[in-house]
N, C-alpha and C positions, 0 to 999 in steps of 0.2 A: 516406501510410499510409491509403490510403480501401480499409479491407476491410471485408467484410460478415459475416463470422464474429468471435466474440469471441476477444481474446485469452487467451492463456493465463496466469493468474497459479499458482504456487507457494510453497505458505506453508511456511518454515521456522521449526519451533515449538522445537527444541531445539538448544542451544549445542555446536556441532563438525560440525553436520548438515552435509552437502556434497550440492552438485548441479552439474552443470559450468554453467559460463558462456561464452558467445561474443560475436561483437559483435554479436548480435539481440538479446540478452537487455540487458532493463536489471533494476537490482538498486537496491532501496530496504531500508535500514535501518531499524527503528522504534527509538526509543532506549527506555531504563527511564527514573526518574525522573531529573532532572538533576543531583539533588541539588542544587538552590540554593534551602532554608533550609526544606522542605515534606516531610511525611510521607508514605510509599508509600503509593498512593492516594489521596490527599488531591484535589480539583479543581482544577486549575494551568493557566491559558489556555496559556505557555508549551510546557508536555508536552502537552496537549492537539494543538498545532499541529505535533509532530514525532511523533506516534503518530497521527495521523486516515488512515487508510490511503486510506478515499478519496477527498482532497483531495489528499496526493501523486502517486495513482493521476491523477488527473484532471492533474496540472502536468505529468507525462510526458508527456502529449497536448498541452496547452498550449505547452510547449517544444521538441517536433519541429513542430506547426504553423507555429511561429514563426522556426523551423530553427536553434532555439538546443540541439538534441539528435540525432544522427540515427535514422531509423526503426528501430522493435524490434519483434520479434513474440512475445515473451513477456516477458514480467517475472516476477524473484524478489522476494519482500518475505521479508525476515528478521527476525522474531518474536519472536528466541529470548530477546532481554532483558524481554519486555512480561511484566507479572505477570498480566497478564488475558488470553489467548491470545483467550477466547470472544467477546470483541469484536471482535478484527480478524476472528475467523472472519464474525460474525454482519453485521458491515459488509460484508465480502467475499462473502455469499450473499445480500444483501437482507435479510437481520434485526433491522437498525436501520430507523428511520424517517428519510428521505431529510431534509436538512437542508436543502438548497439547489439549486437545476439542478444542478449538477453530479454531485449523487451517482445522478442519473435517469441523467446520460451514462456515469457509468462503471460502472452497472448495466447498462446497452445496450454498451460495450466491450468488458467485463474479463468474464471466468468465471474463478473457483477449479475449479482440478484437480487439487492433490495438497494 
């Protein structure tokens, strides 16, 4: 996958929302809270690590590199459980401040477009 244009991501923010899928497309889920023993919202390393959109974003790369995925040219990320939409939006435009390399890479990869 060595392209020079960013790919395309598409954020589904509401429950039933459909977009078609093929075999280009990879599709990440962000979960709600897990419910194991912590109030919605509350700071949880756990949900943390299954809602950080751009560390998933970045493993999708990780694992076609590593040819444990085959190549996609787009990706869906589905929202629609997260109680705080404006964070995946704000990660997915640059409006958080980059945590680690990789959030620089999947700023240089990814663009939101719907």
């Amino acid at each position: 996958m060595s392209r020079m244009e960013p790919i395309p991501v598409t954020l589904l923010t509401e429950p039933g929302q459909l977009v078609p899928l093929d075999a280009d497309t990879a599709l990440i889920r962000l979960s709600a809270n897990s419910g194991h023993g912590h109030a919605d919202g509350d700071t949880c390393v756990a949900c943390a690590a299954q809602t950080d959109v751009r560390a998933l974003l970045y493993n999708l790369l990780e694992e076609h590199r590593r040819d444990m995925r085959p190549a996609f040219t787009r990706v869906v990320v589905d929202a629609s459980a997260v109680s705080d939409k404006t964070q995946v939006v704000a990660a997915l435009t640059g409006r958080l401040p980059a945590q680690a390399l990789r959030d620089h890479t999947v700023a240089r990869m990814f663009v939101l477009v719907g």
